[in-house]
C-alpha positions as CSV (number, residue, x, y, z in Angstrom):
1,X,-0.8,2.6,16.4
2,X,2.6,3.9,14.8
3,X,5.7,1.5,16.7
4,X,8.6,3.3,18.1
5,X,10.5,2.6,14.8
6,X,7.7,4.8,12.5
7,X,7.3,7.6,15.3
8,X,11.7,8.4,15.3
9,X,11.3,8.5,12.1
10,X,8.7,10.8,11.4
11,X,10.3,12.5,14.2
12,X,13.3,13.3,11.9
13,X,11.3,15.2,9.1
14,X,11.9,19.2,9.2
15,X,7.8,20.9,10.5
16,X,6.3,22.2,7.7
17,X,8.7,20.6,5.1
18,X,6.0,18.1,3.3
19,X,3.9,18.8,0.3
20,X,2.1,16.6,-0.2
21,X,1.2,13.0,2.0
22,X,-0.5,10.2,0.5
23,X,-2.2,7.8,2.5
24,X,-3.5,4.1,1.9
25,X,-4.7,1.2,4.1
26,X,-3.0,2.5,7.1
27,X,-5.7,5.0,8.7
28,X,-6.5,2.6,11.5
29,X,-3.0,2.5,12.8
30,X,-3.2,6.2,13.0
31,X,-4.2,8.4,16.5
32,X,-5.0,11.7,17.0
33,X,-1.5,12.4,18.0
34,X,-0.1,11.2,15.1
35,X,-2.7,13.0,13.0
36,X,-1.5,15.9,14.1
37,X,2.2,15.1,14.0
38,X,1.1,14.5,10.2
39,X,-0.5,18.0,9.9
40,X,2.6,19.6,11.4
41,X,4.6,18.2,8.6
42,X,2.7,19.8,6.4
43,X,3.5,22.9,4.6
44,X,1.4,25.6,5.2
45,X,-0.7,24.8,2.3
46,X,0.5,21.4,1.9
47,X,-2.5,18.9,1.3
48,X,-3.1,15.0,3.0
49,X,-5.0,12.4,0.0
50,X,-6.7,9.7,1.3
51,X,-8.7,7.0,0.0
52,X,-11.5,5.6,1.4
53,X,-13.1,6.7,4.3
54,X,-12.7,10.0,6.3
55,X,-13.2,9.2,9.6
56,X,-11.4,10.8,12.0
57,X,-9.5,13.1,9.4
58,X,-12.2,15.4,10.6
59,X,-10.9,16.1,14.0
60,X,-7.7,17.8,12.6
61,X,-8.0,18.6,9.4
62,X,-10.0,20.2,7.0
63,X,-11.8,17.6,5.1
64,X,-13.0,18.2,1.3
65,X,-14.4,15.0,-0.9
66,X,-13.0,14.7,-4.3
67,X,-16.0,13.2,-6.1
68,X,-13.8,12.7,-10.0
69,X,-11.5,10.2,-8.1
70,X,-13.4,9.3,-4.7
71,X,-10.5,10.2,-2.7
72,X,-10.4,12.9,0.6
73,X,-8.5,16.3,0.7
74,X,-7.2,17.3,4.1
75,X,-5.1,20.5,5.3
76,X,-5.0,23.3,6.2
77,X,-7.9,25.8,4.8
78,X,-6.0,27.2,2.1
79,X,-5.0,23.3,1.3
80,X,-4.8,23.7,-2.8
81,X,-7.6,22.4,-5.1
82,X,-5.8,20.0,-7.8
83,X,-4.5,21.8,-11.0
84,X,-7.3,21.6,-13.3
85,X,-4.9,21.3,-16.2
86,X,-3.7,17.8,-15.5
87,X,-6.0,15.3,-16.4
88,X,-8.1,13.3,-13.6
89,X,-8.6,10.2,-13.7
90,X,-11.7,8.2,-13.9
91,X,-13.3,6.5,-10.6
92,X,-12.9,2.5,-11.2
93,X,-16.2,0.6,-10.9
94,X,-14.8,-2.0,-8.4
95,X,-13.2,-0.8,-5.1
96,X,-9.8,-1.2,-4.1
97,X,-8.0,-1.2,-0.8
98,X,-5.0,-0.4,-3.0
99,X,-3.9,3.1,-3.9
100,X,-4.2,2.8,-7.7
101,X,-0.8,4.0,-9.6
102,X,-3.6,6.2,-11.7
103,X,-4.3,8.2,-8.5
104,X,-1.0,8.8,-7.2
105,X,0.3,10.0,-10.5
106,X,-2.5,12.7,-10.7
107,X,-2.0,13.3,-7.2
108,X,1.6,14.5,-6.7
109,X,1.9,15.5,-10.6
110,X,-1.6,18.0,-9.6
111,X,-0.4,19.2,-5.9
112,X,3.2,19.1,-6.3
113,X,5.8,20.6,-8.0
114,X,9.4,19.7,-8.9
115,X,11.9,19.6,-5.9
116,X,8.5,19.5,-3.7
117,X,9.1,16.4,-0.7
118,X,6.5,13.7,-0.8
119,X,5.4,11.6,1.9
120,X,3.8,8.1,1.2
121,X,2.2,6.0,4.1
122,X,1.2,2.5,3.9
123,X,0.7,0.7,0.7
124,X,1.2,3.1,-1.4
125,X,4.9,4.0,-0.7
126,X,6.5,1.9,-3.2
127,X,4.2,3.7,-6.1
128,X,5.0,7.4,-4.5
129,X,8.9,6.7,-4.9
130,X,8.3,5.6,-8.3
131,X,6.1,8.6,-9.4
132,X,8.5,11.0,-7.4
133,X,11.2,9.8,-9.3
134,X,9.5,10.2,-12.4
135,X,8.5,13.7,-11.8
136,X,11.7,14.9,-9.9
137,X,10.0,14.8,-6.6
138,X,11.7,14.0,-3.4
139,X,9.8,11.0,-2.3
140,X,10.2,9.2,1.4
141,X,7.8,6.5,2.3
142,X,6.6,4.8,5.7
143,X,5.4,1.2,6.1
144,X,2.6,1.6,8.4
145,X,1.3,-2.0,8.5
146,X,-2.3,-3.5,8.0
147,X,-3.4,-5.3,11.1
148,X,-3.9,-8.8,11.2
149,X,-7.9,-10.0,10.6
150,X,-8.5,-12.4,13.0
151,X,-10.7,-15.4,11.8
152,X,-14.2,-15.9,13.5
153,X,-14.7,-19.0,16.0
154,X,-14.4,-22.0,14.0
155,X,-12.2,-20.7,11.3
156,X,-12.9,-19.2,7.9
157,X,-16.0,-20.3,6.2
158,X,-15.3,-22.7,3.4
159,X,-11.3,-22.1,3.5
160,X,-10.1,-24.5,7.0
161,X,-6.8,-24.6,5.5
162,X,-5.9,-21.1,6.6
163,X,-6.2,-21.8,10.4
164,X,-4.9,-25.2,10.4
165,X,-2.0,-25.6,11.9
166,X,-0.3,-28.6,10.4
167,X,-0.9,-26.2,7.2
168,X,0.2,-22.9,8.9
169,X,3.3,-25.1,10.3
170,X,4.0,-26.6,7.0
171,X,4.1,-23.3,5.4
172,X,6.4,-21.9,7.9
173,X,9.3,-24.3,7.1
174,X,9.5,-23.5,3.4
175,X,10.9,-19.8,3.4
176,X,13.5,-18.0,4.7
177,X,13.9,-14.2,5.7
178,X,16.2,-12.1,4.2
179,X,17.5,-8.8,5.1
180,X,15.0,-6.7,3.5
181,X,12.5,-8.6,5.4
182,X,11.2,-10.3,2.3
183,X,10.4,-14.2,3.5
184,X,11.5,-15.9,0.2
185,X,10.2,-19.0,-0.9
186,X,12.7,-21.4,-0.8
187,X,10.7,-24.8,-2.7
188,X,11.1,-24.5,-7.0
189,X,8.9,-21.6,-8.2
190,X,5.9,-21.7,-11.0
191,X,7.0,-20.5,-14.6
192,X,6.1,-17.3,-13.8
193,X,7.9,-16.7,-10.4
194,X,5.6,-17.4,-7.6
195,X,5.5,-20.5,-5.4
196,X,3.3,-22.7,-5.3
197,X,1.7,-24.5,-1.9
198,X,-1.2,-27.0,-1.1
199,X,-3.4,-26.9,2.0
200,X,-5.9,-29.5,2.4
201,X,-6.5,-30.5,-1.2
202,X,-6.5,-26.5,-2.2
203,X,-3.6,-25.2,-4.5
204,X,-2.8,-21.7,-3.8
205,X,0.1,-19.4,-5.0
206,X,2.2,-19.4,-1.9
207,X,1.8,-15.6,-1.6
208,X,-1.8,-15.6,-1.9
209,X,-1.9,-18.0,0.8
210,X,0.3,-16.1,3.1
211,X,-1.9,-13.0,2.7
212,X,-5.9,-15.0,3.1
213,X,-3.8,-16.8,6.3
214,X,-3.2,-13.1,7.6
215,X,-5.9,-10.9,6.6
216,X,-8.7,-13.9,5.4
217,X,-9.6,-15.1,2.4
218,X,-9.8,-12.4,-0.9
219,X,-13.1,-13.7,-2.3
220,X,-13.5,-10.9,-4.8
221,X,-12.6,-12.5,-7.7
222,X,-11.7,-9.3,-9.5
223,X,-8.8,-8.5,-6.9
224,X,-5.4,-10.1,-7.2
225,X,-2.4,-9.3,-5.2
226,X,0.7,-7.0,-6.1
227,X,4.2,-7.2,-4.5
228,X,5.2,-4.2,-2.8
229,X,8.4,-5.5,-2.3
230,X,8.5,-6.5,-6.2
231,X,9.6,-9.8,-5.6
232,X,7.7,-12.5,-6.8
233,X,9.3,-15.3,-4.4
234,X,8.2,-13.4,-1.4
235,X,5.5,-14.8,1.4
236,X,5.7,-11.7,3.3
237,X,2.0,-11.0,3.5
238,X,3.1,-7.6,4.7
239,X,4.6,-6.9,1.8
240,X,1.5,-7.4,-0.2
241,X,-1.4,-5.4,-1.4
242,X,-5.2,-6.3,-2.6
243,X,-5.5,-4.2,-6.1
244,X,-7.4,-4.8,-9.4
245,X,-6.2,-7.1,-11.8
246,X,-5.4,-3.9,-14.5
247,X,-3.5,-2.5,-11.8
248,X,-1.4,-5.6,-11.3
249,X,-1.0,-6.4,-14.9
250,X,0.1,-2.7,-15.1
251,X,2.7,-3.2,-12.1
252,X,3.9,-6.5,-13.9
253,X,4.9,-4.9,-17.0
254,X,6.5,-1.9,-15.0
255,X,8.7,-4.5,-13.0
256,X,9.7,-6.3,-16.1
257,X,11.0,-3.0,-17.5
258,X,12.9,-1.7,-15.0
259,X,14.4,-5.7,-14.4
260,X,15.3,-5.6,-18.3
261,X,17.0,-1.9,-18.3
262,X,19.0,-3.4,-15.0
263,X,20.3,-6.3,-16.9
264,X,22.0,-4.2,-19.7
């Protein structure tokens, strides 16, 4: 459920004001209440995109399935079908618990217009702000957090480093929190930014180890992890995302741009 942070804050946006939301590995955390609260945001013939499963959309909204990009139209009725003139992207082969960048772009540049306010929740905000500004959107973004996996009895099959608690102890003493909430790793970082951490004869990037410690281990070898935060250093697994390894190459190269144009 949303904390009493998220629901002020949704509280403050004008009815009927949003566009467009996008929504992304949050869907859990969100009643029927706050559904509707959603849906009363929404313009008139604003629309709600959401990827992965519709369950429970159904109850309050209109539900249509976007086969071209496997993702879930809710709103009203008269909710708008995307703009047939801007080009859709192709459905990946491997599944991702990420909102790919690809999505979001066709998305708000299909079912918005300029001006239009955007709404983001969970792991996608950080790509709607950056497509919004883009695309002269007005883009606001909530942090709806993924709840915590708890490990079956016994631990995680094959990985007893991520409940062992001289490891979970050990990890805990080697970053600090800062006042974005980033938990930055405070030990000397690989040549590439990330820190590094053993656990029981296992080397891990520190930030992947935060994230199996939290949500379990990411067997998929295909997946990596991207920073919504954008720093490397950080061990916030909150602050991380499961996405294909295009995507993150992708993100990589968009966070090495905008650090270069900030250093001129």
């Amino acid at each position: 459920m949303l904390d009493t942070n998220d629901r002020q804050w949704l509280d403050q946006i004008t009815a009927h004001s949003v566009v467009l939301i996008l929504l992304n590995q949050a869907k859990e955390r969100l009643d029927r209440r706050t559904l509707e609260h959603i849906g009363f945001l929404l313009e008139d013939e604003g629309a709600l995109v959401v990827w992965g499963s519709p369950d429970g959309l159904d109850d309050v909204f209109t539900v249509r399935h976007h086969l071209a990009t496997d993702t879930y139209l809710a709103g009203t009725i008269n909710a708008p079908v995307p703009d047939a003139s801007i080009p859709v992207p192709r459905r990946q082969a491997v599944f991702s618990p990420s909102f790919p960048a690809m999505i979001a772009t066709w998305a708000i540049q299909a079912l918005s217009r300029q001006g239009d306010l955007v709404l983001g929740i969970g792991t996608i905000r950080g790509v709607v702000q950056d497509v919004c500004r883009q695309n002269a959107r007005k883009g606001l973004e909530l942090a709806v957090q993924t709840l915590r996996v708890e490990p079956p009895e016994g631990g995680w099959p094959g990985y007893p480093e991520l409940t062992d608690k001289e490891c979970l102890e050990r990890f805990k003493t080697k970053w600090v929190k800062d006042a974005n909430g980033c938990h930055l790793w405070q030990p000397n970082t690989d040549e590439d930014g990330y820190g590094r951490f053993s656990a029981i004869g296992r080397q891990y990037k520190a930030h992947r180890f935060a994230f199996s410690a939290e949500f379990g281990p990411l067997v998929n070898t295909r997946l990596t992890l991207g920073h919504e935060c954008q720093v490397r250093r950080c061990v916030n697994p909150y602050h991380l995302h499961a996405e294909p390894g295009t995507d993150n190459t992708a993100e990589m190269w968009r966070d090495k741009r905008a650090r270069e144009r900030g250093g001129k």
